[in-house]
Each structure stands twice: as structure tokens, then as C-alpha cells.
C-alpha positions in Angstrom: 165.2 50.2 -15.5 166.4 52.6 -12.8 164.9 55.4 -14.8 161.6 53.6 -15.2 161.5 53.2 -11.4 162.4 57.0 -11.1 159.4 57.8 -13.0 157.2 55.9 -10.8 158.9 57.3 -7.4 157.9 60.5 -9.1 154.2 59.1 -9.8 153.9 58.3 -6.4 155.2 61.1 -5.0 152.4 63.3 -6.6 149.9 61.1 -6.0 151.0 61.6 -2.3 151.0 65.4 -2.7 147.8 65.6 -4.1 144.9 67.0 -1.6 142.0 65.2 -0.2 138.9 66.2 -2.6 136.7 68.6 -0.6 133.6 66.9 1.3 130.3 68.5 0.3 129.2 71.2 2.8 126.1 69.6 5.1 123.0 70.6 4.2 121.2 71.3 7.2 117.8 71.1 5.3 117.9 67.6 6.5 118.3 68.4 9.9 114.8 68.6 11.7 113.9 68.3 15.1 110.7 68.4 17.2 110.8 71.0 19.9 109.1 71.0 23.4 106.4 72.5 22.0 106.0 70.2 19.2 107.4 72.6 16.8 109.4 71.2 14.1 112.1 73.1 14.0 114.7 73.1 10.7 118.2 73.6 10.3 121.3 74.0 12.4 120.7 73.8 16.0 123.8 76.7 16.5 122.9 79.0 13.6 123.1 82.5 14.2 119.9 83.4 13.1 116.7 82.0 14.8 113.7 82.5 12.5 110.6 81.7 13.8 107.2 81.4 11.7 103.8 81.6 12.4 102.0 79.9 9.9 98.2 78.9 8.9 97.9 76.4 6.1 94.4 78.6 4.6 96.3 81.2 4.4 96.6 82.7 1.1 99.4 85.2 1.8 101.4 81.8 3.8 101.4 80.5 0.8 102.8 82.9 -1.0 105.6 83.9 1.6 106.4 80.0 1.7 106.6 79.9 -2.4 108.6 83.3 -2.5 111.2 82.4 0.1 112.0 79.2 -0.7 115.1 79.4 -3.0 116.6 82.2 -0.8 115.6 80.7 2.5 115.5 77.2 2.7 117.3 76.2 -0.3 120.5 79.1 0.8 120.7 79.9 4.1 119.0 77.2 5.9 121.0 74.8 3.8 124.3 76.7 4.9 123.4 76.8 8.7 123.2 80.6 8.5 119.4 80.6 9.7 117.0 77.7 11.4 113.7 78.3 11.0 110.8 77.1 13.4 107.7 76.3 12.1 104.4 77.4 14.7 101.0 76.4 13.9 98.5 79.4 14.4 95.5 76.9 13.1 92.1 78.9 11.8 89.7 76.4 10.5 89.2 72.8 10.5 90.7 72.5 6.9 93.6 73.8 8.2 93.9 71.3 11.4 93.7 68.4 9.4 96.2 69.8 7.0 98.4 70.3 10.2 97.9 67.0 11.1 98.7 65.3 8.0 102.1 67.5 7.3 103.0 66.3 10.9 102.1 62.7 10.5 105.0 62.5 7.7 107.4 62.5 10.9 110.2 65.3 10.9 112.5 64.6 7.9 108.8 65.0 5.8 107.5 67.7 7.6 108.9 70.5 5.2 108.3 68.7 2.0 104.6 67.6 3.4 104.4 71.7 4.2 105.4 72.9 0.7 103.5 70.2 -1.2 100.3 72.0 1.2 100.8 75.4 0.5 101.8 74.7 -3.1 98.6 73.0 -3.8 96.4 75.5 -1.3 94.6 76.7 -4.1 93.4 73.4 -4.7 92.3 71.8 -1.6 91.0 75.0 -0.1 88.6 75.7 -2.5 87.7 71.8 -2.4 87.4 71.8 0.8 85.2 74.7 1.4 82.8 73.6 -1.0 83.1 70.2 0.7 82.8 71.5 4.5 79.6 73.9 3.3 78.0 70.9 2.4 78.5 68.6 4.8 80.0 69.9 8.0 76.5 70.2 9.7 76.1 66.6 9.0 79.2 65.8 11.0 79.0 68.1 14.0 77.7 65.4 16.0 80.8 62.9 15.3 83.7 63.1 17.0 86.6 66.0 15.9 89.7 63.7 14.4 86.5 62.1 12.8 85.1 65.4 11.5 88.7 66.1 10.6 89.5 62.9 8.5 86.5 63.1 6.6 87.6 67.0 5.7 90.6 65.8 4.9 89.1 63.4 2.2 86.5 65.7 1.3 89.0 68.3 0.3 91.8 66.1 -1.6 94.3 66.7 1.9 94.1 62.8 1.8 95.0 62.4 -2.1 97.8 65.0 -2.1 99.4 63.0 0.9 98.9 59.4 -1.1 100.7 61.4 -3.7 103.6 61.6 -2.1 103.6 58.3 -0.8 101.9 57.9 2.5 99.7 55.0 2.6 96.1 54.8 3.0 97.2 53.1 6.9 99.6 55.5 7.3 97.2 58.5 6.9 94.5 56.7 8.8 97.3 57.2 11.6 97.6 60.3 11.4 93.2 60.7 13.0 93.5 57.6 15.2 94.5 59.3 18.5 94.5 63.0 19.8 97.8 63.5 21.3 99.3 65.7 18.1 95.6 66.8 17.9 96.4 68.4 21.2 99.6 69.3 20.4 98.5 71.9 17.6 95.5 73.0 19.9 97.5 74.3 22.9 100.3 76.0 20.1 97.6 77.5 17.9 96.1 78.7 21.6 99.9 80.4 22.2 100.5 81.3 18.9 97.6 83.8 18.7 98.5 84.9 22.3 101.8 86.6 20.5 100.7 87.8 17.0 97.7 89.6 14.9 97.8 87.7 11.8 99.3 85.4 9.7 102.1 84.9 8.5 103.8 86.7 11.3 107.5 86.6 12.3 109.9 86.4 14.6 114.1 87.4 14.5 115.9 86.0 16.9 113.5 86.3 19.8 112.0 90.0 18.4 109.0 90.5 16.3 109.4 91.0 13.0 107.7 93.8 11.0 107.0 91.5 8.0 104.5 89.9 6.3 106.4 89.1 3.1 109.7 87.9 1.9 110.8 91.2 0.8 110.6 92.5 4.1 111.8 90.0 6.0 115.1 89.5 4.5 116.3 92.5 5.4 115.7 92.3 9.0 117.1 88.5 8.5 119.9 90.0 7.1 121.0 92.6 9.9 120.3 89.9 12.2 124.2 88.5 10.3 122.1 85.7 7.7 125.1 86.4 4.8 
């Protein structure tokens, strides 16, 4: 018996000694928060690296900086807290202000996942759109802009990518009901082509970035002290 109870002294004693498991690092991905401006921005509020992007959703070569960048960006160091990255409108059509509008009306935690599933499915909608818009945007002039801009939306498949990912058809009718964010993404598209030439453009940490593509920028991301 006493050496029985030894045994389990000894059980206990490891079990004692044993450490905590490790909690999973946060991902700061999940962190999103709507500036002053009504940028979104993503990521940790105290990371060392500001990244700030000015970005048109009919842009072809947006698209293919937000496809390229992703795994090493947003899925690495924006999930570490290394960089936070601030997401400015620079709008250039009305395709691309009602895809502004919907990737906003998701609310903050959707905003990157509405933005990728856009840009991912540019192609797409664009083309749609464009066809759409040459047909019947002289028919529409005359109606109001969130109207002009929800029936592009529809016209385009905007609206059907969105149900897609589960906003409802209430939800997205929201999203043209009133002009505040409307306004919003008027006055920083106005700023946003103030500061840059083109889209995408980029800034590190309050400088301009000579960059229109991933392979450029990570360097300059990466003296800037994103390891």
C-alpha cells in the first residue's frame, strides 16, 4: 500500500510539473476597425509597420496585387501583428462604387473577405457589368445615384456574388437605402486621388511607396522591420 501511494505522489507530482500547453498566437486578421476616415483598417493597432493601400475594385492590376500578396501579407504578417494594413478607396467608375459599397455593408469583420471574394471574381462582374452599364446606364441617368448604383450592382452579378456569401437580399437592399457611406467613399476617393497617380498605389509607414506589385513592395515592407 505505502508503495502504491508512492507511485501516485509521484503521478501527481509530474502532473504538477508539467507546463501549461501554449495558447495559440492571436491572429490579428480578425482585428478590424473603421478609422475617421471610414477606412477599414486590419490588423494590430501597435504593429510596427503601417501599410496603407489605395485601391480600385476595376482595377485589373488591384486584383492581381491583392491575389499575389495574400499568403505572404495577410495570411503571415498581418496575422502576426508585424504589419496593419489600411484599406483607401480611390473609386473610378460606378461599377466600382457599388462594389465599394457592398464590401463595406458586410460591417468590418466581412470587409476583407467581401474585398477578396470582389477582386477574385473581378473578371467576372466587370466584364458583366460593362456590358450591363453600356446598355442601360443612359436609361438610368435620370434616377437617383444609390438607385443607378443598385441596379449596376444587379446588372453586373455584384448583388449575386454578395448573396453568395450570405448577405440577404434585405441586407444588400441596405447597403443603397441611404447615402451616408455613399458619402463616405466620395470624399476618400476625392483625397485619395489628391495623394497618388494610379492605382494600386502605396504607402510605408507614412512614405510613398515605389510599388505597384507585390514583388516590389515587400522589400520596402521589409526594411520598414515586417520579419
Amino acid at each position: 500500500m505505502r508503495l502504491i501511494g508512492l507511485l501516485f505522489s509521484m503521478v501527481a507530482g509530474m502532473s504538477l510539473a508539467s507546463p501549461a500547453p501554449a495558447r495559440p498566437a492571436k491572429d490579428w486578421r480578425a482585428t478590424v476597425v473603421k478609422l475617421p476616415t471610414g477606412a477599414y483598417a486590419i490588423g494590430n493597432p501597435a504593429a510596427k509597420v503601417k501599410l496603407v493601400e489605395y485601391l480600385s475594385y476595376t482595377c485589373p492590376h488591384c486584383a492581381h496585387f491583392v491575389a499575389e500578396s495574400k499568403a505572404p501579407l495577410h495570411d503571415d504578417l498581418v496575422r502576426r501583428g508585424v504589419v496593419r494594413v489600411e484599406f483607401r478607396h480611390a473609386v473610378r467608375d460606378p461599377l466600382d462604387m457599388a462594389a465599394s459599397l457592398l464590401a463595406r455593408c458586410a460591417g468590418p469583420r466581412s470587409f476583407s473577405g467581401a474585398s477578396e471574394a470582389i477582386f477574385a471574381a473581378q473578371a467576372s462582374w466587370y466584364q458583366q457589368g460593362a456590358t450591363w452599364w453600356q446598355a442601360n446606364g443612359p436609361a438610368i441617368q435620370s434616377q437617383p445615384e444609390l438607385a443607378q448604383l443598385k441596379a449596376a450592382a444587379n446588372g453586373s452579378g455584384l448583388t449575386q456574388l454578395m448573396r453568395g456569401r450570405g448577405m440577404t437580399a434585405a441586407a444588400i437592399n441596405q447597403c443603397f437605402a441611404a447615402p451616408a457611406d455613399l458619402n463616405v467613399v466620395t470624399a476618400m476617393t476625392k483625397a485619395s486621388w489628391a495623394a497618388i497617380q494610379g492605382t494600386p498605389s502605396f504607402t510605408v509607414n507614412g512614405k510613398a511607396a515605389a510599388a505597384s506589385d507585390w514583388s516590389n513592395l515587400e522589400p520596402q515592407l521589409r526594411a520598414a522591420g515586417a520579419r
